[in-house]
VEXKEDREN-941736 format. One line per field, with one value per atom (N, C-alpha, C): residue number from 1; x, y, z. Coordinates in pm, 1 decimal. Layout:
N
n: c(NUM ...)
c1: c(X ...)
c2: c(Y ...)
c3: c(Z ...)
END
This chain:
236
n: c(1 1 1 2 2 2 3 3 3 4 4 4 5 5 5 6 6 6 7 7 7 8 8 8 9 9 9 10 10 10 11 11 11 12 12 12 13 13 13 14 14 14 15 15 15 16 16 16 17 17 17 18 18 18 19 19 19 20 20 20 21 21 21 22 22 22 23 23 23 24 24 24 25 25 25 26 26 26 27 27 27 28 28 28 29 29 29 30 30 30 31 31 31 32 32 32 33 33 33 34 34 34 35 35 35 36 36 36 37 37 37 38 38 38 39 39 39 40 40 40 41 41 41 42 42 42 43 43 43 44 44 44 45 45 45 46 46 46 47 47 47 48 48 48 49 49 49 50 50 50 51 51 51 52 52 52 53 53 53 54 54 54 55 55 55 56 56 56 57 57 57 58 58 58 59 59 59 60 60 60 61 61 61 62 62 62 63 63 63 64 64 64 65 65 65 66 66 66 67 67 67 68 68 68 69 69 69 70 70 70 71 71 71 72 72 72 73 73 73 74 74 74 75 75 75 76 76 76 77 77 77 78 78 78 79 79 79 80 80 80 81 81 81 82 82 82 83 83 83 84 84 84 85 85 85 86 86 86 87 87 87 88 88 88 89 89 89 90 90 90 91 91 91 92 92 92 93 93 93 94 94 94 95 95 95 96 96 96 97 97 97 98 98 98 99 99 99 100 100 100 101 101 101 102 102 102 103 103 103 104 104 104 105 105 105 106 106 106 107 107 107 108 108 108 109 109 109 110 110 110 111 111 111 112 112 112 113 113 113 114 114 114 115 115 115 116 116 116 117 117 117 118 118 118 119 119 119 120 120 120 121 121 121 122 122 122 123 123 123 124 124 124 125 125 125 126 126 126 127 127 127 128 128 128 129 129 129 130 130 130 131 131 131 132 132 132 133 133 133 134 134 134 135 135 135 136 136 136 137 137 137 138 138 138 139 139 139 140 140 140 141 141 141 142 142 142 143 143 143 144 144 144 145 145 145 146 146 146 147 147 147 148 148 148 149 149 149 150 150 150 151 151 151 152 152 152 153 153 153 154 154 154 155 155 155 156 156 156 157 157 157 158 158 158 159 159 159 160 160 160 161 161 161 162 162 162 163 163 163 164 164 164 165 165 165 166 166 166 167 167 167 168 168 168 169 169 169 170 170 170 171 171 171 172 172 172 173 173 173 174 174 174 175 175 175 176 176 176 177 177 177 178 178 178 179 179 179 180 180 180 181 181 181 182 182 182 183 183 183 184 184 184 185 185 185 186 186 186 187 187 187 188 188 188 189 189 189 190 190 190 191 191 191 192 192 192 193 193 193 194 194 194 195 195 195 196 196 196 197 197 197 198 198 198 199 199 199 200 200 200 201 201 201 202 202 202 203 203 203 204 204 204 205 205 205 206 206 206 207 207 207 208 208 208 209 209 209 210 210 210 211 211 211 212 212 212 213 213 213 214 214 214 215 215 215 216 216 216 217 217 217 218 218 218 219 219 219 220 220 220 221 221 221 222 222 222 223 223 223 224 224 224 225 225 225 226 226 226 227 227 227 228 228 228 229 229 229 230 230 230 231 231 231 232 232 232 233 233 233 234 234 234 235 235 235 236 236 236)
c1: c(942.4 856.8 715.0 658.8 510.2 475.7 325.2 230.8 109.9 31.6 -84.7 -169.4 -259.8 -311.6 -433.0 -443.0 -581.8 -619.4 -725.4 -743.4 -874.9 -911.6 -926.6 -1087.3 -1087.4 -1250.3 -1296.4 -1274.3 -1243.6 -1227.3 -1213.8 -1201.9 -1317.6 -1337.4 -1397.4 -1459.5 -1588.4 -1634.9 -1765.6 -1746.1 -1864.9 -1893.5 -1986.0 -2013.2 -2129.2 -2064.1 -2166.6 -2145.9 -2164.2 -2244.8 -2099.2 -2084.4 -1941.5 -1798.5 -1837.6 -1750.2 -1695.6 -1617.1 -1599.1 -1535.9 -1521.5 -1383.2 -1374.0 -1215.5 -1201.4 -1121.2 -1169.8 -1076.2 -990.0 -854.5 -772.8 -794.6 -755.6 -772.0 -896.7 -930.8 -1006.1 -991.9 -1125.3 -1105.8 -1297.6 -1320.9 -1440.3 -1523.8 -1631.9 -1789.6 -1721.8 -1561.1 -1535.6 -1495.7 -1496.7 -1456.3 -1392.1 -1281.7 -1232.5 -1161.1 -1165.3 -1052.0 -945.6 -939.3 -787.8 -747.1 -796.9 -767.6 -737.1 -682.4 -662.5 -474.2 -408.8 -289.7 -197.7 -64.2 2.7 142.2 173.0 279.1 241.2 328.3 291.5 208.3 177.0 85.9 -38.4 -122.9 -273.7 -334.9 -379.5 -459.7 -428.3 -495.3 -456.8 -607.0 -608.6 -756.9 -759.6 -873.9 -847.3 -978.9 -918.3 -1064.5 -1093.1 -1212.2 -1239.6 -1321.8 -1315.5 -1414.9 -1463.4 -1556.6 -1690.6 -1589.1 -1622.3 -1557.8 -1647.3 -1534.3 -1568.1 -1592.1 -1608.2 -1627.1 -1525.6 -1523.9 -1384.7 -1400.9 -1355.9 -1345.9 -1325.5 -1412.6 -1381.7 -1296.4 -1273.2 -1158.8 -1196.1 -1072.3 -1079.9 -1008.6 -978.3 -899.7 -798.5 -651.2 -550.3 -494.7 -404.3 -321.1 -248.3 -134.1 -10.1 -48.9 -17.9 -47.3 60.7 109.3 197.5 79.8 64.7 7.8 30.4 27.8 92.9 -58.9 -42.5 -140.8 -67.0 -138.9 -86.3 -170.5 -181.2 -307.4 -279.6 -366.7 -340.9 -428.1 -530.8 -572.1 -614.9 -628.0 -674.3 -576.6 -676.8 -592.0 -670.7 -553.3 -597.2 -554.2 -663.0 -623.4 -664.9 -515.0 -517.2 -508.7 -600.0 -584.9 -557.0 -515.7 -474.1 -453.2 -446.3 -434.4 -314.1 -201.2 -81.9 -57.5 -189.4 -152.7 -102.3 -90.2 -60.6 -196.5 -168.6 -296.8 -201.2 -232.2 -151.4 -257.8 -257.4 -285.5 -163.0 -193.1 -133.0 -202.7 -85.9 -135.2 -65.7 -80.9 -25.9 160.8 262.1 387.5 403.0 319.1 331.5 300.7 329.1 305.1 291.4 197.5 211.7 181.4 288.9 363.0 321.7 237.0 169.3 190.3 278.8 292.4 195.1 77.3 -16.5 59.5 113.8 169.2 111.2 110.7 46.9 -142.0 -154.1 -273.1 -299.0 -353.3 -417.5 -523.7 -569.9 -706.6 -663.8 -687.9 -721.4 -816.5 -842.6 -929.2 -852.8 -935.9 -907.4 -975.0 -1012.1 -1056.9 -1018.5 -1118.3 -1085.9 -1050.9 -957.8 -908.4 -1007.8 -1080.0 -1122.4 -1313.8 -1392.5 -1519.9 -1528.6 -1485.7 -1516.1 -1464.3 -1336.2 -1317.2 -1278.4 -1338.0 -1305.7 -1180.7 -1108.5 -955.9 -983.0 -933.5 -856.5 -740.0 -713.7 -581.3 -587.2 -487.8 -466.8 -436.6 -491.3 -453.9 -383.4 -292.9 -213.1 -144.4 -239.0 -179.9 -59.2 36.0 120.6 149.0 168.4 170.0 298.2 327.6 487.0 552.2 709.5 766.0 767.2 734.5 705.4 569.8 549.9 425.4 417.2 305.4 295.9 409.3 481.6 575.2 486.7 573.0 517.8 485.3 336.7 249.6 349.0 343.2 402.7 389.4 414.1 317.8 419.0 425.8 488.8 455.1 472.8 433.5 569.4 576.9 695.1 682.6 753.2 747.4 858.9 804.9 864.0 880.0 820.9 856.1 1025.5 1075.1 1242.2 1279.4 1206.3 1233.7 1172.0 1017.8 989.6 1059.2 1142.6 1139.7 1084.5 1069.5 998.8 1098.7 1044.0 1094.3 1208.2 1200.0 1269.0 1120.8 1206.8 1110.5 1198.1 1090.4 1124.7 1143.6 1240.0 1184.5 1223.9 1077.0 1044.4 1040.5 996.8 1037.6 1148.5 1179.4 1247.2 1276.6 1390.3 1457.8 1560.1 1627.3 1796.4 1824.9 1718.0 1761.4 1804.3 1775.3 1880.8 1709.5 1614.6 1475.9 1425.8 1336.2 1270.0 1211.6 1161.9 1080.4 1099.1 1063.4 1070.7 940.5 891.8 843.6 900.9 789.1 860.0 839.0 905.2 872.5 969.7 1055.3 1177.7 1070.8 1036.0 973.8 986.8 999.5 1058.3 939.3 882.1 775.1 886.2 814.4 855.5 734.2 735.5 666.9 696.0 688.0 753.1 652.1 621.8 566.3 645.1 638.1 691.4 567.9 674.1 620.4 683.5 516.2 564.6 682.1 713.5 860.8 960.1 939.4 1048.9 1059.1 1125.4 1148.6 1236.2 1126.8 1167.7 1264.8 1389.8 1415.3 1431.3 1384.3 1346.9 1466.3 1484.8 1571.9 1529.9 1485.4 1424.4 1548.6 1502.6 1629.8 1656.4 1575.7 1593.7 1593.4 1639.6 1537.1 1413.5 1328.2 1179.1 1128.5 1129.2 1048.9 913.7 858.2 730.5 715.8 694.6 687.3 548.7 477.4 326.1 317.9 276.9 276.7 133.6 95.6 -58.2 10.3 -81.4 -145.4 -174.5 -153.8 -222.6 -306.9 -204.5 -269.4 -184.1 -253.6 -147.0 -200.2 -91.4 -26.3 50.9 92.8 236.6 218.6 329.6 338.0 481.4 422.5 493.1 477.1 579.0 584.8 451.4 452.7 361.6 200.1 227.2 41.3 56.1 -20.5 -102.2 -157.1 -127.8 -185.7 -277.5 -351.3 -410.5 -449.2 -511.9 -514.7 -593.1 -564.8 -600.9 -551.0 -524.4 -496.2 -398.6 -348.1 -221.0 -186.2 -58.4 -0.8 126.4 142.7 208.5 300.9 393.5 539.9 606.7 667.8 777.4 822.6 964.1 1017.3 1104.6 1172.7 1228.3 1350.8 1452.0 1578.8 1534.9 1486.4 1429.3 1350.0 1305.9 1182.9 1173.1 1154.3 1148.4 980.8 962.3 830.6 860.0 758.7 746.2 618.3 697.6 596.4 473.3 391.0 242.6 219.4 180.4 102.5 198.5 159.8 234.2 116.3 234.5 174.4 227.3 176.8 201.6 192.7 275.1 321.7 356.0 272.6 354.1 421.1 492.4 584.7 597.6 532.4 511.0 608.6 738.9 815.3 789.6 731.0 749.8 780.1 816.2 837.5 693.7 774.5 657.5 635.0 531.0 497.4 370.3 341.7 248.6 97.0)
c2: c(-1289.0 -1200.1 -1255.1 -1266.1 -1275.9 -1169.3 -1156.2 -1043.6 -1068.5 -974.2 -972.9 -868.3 -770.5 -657.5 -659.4 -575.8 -544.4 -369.0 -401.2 -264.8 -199.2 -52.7 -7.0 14.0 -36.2 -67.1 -232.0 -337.6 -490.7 -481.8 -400.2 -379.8 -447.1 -496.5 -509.4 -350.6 -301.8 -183.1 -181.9 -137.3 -121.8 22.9 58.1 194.6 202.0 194.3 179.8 336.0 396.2 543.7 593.9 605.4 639.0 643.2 511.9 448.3 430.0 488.8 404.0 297.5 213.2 127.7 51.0 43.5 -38.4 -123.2 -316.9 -345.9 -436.4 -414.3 -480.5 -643.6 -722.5 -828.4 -897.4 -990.1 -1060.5 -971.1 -972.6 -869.1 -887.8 -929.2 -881.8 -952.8 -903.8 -947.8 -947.1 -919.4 -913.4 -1072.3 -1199.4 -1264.0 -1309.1 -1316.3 -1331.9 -1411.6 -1558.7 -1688.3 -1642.4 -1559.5 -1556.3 -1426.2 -1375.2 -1277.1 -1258.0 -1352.7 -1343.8 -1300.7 -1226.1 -1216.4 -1192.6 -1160.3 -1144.8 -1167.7 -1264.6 -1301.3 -1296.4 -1202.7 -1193.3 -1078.8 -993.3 -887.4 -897.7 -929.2 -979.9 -912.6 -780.5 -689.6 -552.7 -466.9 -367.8 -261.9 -187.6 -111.2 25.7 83.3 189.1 274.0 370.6 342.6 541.4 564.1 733.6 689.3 781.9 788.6 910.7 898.9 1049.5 1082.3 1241.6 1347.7 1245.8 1253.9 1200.3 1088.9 979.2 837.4 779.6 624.2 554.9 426.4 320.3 167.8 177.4 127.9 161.1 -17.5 -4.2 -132.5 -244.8 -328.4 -478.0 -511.2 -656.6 -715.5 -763.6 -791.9 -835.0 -986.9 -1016.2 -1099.5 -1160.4 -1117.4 -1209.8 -1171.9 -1045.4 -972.0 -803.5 -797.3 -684.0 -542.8 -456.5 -370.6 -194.3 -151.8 -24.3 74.5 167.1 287.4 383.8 441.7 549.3 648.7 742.5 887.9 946.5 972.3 1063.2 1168.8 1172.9 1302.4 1325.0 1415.5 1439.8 1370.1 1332.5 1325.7 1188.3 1086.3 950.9 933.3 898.7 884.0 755.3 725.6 549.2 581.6 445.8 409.7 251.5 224.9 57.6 21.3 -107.8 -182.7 -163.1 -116.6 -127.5 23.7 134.0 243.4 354.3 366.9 425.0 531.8 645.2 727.8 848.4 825.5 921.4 987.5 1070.6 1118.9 1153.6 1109.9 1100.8 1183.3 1229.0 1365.3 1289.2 1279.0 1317.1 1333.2 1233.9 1243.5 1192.6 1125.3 1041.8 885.1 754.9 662.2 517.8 490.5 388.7 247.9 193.4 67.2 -43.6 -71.2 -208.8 -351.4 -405.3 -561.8 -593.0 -664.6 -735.8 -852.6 -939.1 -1026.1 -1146.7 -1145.1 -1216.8 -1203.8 -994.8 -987.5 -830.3 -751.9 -609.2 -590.0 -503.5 -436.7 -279.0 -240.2 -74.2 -12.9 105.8 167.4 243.0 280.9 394.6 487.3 616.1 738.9 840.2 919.7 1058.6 1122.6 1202.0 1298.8 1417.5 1472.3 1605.5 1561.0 1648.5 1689.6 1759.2 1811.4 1870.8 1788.2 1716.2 1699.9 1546.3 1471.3 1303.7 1326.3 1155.9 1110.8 1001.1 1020.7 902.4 861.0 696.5 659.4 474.9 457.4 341.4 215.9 88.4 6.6 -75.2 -169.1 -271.5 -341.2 -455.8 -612.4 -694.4 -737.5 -774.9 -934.9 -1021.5 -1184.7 -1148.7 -1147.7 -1182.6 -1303.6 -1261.9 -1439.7 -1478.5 -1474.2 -1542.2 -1461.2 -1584.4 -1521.4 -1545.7 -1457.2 -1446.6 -1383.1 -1246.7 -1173.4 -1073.1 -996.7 -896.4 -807.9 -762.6 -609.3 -562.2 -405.8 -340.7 -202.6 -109.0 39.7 154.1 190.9 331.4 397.0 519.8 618.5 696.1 702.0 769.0 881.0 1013.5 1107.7 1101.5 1047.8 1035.0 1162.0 1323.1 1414.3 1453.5 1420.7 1455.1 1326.3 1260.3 1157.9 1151.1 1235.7 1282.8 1379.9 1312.4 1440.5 1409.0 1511.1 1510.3 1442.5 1340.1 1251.8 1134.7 1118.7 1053.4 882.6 771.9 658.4 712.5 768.0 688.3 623.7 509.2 370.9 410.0 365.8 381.2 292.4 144.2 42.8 -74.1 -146.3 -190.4 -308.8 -417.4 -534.1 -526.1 -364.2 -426.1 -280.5 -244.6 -113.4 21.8 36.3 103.2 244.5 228.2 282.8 326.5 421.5 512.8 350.2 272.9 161.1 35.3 -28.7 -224.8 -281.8 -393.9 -511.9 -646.4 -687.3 -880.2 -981.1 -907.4 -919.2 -923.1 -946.3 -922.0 -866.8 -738.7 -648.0 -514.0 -409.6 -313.3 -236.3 -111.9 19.0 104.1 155.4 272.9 360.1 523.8 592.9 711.3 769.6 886.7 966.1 1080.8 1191.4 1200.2 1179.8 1192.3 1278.5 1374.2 1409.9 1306.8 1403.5 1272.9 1322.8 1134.2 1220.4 1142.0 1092.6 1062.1 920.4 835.9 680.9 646.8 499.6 469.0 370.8 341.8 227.6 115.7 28.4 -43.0 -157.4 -181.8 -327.3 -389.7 -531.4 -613.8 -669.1 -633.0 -637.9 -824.5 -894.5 -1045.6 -1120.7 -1268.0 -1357.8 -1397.9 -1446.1 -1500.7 -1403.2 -1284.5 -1142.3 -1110.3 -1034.4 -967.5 -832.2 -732.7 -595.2 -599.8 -494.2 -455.4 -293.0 -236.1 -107.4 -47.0 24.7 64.6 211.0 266.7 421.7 514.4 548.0 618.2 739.5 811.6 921.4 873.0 945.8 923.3 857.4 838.4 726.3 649.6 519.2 497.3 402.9 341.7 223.9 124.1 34.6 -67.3 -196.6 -317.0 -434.1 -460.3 -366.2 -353.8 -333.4 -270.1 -231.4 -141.0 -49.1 106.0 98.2 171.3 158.7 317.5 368.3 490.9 509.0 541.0 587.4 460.6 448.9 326.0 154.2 154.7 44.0 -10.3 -140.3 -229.4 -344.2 -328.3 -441.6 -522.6 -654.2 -730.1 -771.1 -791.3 -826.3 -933.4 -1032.3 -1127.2 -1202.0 -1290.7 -1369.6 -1276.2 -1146.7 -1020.8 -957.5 -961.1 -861.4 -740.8 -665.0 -542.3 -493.4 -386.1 -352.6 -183.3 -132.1 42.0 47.2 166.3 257.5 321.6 370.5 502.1 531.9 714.9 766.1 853.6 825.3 920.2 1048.1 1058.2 1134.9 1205.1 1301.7 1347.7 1196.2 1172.2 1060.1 1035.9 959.4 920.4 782.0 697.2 582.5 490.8 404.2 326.8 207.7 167.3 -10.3 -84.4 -172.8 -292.5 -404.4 -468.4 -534.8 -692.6 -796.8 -859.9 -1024.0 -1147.5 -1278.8 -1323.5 -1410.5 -1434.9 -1564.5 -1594.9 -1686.9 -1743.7 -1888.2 -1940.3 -1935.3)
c3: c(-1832.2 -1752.6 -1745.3 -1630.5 -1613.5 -1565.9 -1563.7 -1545.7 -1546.2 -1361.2 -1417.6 -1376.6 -1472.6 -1432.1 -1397.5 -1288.4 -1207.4 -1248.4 -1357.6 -1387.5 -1304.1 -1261.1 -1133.4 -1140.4 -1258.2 -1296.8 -1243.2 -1228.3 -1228.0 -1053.7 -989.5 -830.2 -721.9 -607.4 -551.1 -494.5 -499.8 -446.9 -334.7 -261.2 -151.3 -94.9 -90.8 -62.5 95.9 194.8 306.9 351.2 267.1 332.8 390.7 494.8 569.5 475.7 443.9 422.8 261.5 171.5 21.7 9.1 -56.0 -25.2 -177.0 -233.7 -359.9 -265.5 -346.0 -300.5 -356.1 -400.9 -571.7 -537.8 -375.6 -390.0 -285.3 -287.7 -173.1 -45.5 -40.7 127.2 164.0 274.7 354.7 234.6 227.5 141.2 18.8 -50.4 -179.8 -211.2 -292.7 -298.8 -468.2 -480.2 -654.3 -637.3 -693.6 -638.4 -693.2 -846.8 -934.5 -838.5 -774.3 -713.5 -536.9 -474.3 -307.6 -266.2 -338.0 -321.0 -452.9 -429.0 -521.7 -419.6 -447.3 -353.4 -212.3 -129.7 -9.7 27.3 -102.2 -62.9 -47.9 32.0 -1.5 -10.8 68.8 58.8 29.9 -53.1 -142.3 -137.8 -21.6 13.0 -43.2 -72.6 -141.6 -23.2 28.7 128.1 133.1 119.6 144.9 296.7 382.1 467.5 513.5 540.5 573.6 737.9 746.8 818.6 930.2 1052.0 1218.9 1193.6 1092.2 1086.7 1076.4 1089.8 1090.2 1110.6 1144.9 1176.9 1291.7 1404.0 1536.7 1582.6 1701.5 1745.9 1705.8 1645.7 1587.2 1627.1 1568.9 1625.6 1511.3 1524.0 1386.8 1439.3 1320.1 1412.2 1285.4 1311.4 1239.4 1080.9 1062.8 943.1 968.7 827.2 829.2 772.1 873.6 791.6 767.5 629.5 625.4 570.5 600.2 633.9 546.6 433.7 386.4 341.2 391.6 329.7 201.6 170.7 49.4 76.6 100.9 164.3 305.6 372.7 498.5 613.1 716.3 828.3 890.5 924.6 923.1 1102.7 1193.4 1329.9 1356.7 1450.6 1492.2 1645.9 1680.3 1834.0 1838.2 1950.1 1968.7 2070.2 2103.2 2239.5 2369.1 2237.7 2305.0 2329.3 2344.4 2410.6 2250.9 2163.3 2079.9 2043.0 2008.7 1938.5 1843.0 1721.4 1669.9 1492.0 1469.9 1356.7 1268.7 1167.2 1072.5 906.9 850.4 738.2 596.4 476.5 336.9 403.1 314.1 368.6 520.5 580.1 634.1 628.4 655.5 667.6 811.3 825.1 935.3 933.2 998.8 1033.8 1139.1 1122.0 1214.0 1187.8 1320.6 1337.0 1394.0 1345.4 1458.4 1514.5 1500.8 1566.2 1632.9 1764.5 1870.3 1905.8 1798.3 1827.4 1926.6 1836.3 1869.0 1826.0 1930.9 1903.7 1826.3 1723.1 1665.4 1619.0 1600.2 1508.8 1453.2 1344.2 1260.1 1184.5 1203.7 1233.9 1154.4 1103.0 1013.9 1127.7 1128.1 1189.8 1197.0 1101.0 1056.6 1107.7 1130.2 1148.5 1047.8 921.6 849.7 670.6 657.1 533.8 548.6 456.0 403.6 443.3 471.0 457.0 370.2 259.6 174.5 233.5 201.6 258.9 149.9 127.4 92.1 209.3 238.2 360.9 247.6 295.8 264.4 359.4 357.4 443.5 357.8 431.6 373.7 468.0 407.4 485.7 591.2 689.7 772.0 722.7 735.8 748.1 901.7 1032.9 1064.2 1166.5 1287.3 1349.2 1513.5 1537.4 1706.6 1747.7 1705.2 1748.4 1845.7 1922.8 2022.2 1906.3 1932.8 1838.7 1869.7 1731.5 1736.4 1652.0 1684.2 1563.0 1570.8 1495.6 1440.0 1319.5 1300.1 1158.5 1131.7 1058.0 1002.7 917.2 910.0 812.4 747.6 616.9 520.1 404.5 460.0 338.8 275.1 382.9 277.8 218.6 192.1 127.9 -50.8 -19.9 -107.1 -230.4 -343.2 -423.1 -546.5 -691.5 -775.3 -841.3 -931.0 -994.6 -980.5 -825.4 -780.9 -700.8 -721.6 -668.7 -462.5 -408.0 -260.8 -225.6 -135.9 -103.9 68.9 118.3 262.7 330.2 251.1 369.9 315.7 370.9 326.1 453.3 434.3 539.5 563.2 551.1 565.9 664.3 680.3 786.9 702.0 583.4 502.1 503.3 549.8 522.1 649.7 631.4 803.0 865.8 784.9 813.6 771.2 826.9 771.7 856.5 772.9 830.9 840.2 874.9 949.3 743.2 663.6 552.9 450.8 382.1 281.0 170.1 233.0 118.2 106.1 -22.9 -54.9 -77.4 -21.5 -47.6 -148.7 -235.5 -272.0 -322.6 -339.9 -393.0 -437.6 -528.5 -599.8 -715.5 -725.1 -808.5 -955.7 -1086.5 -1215.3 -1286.4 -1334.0 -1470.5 -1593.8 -1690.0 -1836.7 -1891.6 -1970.8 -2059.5 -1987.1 -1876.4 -1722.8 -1782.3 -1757.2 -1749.4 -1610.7 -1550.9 -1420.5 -1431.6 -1416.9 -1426.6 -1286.7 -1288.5 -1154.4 -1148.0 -1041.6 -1006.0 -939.5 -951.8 -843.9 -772.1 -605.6 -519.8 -466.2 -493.3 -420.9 -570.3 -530.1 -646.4 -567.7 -649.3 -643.9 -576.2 -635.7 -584.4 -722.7 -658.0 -792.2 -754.4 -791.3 -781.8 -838.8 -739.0 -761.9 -803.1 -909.2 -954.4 -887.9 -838.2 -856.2 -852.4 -947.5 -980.3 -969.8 -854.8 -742.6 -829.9 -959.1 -998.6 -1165.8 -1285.3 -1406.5 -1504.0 -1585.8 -1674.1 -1731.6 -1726.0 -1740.1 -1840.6 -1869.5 -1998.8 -1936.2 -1893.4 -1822.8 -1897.1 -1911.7 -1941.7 -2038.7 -2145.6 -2289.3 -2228.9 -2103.4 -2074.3 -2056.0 -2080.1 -2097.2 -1936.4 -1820.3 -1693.3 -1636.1 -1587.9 -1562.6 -1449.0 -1374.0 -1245.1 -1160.6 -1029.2 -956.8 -1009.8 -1160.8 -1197.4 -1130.0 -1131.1 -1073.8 -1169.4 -1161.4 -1212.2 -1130.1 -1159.3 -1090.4 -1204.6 -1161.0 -1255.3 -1185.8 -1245.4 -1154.1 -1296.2 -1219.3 -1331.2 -1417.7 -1330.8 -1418.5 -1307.5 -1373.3 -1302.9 -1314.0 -1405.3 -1394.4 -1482.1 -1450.2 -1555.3 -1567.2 -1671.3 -1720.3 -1734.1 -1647.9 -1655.3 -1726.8 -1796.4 -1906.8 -1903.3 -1839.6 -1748.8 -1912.0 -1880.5 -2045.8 -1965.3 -1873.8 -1795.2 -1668.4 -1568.4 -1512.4 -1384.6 -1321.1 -1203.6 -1100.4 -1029.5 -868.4 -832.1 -820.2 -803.5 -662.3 -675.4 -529.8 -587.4 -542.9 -582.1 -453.6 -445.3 -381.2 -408.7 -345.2 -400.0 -314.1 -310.6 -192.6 -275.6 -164.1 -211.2 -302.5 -399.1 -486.0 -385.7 -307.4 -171.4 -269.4 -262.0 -306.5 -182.0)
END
């Protein structure tokens, strides 16, 4: 087993008023050489933004990217005609591909949206853009791992990626037991809320850890928590 933890203190942080943002790897004005990826996952955003503010249109390209709220109400616009808000138990699914313009927008005039961003490398590139969100609440149950995206069709969602989402709510006391689904895969833990005790580290809220070089691995849940799993190619 290898391993390596990004604890949620050790984060890239920027605070431009509007805007909060942690960010676990290389991203924008953040720069950490031991830190630009974990396989194919590169970017790992932790982002609050002020009521009616947002990232107005950019530009992507040939990057997998998933959108997930945790609080409030997260609104996307884009090139290819899409506008959708999105709530908590939902998630969204962007191929940049060939190349889109989006923004992205608090929904609310009155309350912050937290949301986690995560760029993920494609296996290949210059495919036709492409966007969808998915509601994923019956997928949600208590003490169960979700898994929402996935490559084999078996999930509401997939990317251009041989990589596995999951996320699930545990109380303490619970033990996860995980299976890594490929060879030369790494599974990324982050925290969302909690405490757990994974591959002999003590982990707590926002922290992450990366695992590879393992058929499987047991969480043991300390705390009552909230979990995402990031499964993707360990890609140099």
């Amino acid at each position: 087993m290898k391993k390596v933890v990004d604890r949620a203190s050790s984060r890239g942080y920027f605070d431009h008023g509007w805007l909060k943002t942690y960010h676990t790897f290389s991203f924008a004005d953040y720069y950490n050489p031991t830190r630009v990826h974990f396989g194919a996952l590169r970017v790992l955003n932790d982002d609050w933004v002020a009521p009616s503010q947002g990232f107005g249109a950019h530009p992507h390209k040939n990057m997998e990217v998933v959108s997930i709220p945790l609080k409030g109400k997260l609104r996307h616009g884009d090139s290819v005609a899409n506008t959708r808000t999105i709530t908590p138990g939902d998630v969204q699914v962007m191929s940049t591909g060939s190349g889109i313009l989006h923004s992205e927008y608090n929904g609310s005039d009155k309350e912050p949206v937290e949301f986690l961003q995560i760029w993920v490398l494609p296996d290949r590139e210059n495919t036709p853009p492409e966007y969808n969100n998915y509601n994923i609440r019956g997928l949600l149950k208590k003490n169960e791992l979700a898994l929402f995206i996935s490559p084999d069709g078996s999930t509401p969602a997939s990317i251009l990626q041989n990589a596995w989402f999951s996320m699930g709510k545990f109380d303490a006391g619970k033990i996860i037991d995980y299976k890594i689904h490929d060879k030369n895969m790494g599974v990324y833990i982050f925290i969302i809320e909690g405490k757990i005790e994974v591959a002999e580290e003590i982990l707590s809220k926002r922290d992450g850890i990366g695992i590879w070089d393992v058929s499987d691995l047991k969480i043991n849940i300390i705390e009552h928590s909230d979990l995402l799993l990031i499964e993707v190619p360990m890609i140099s």
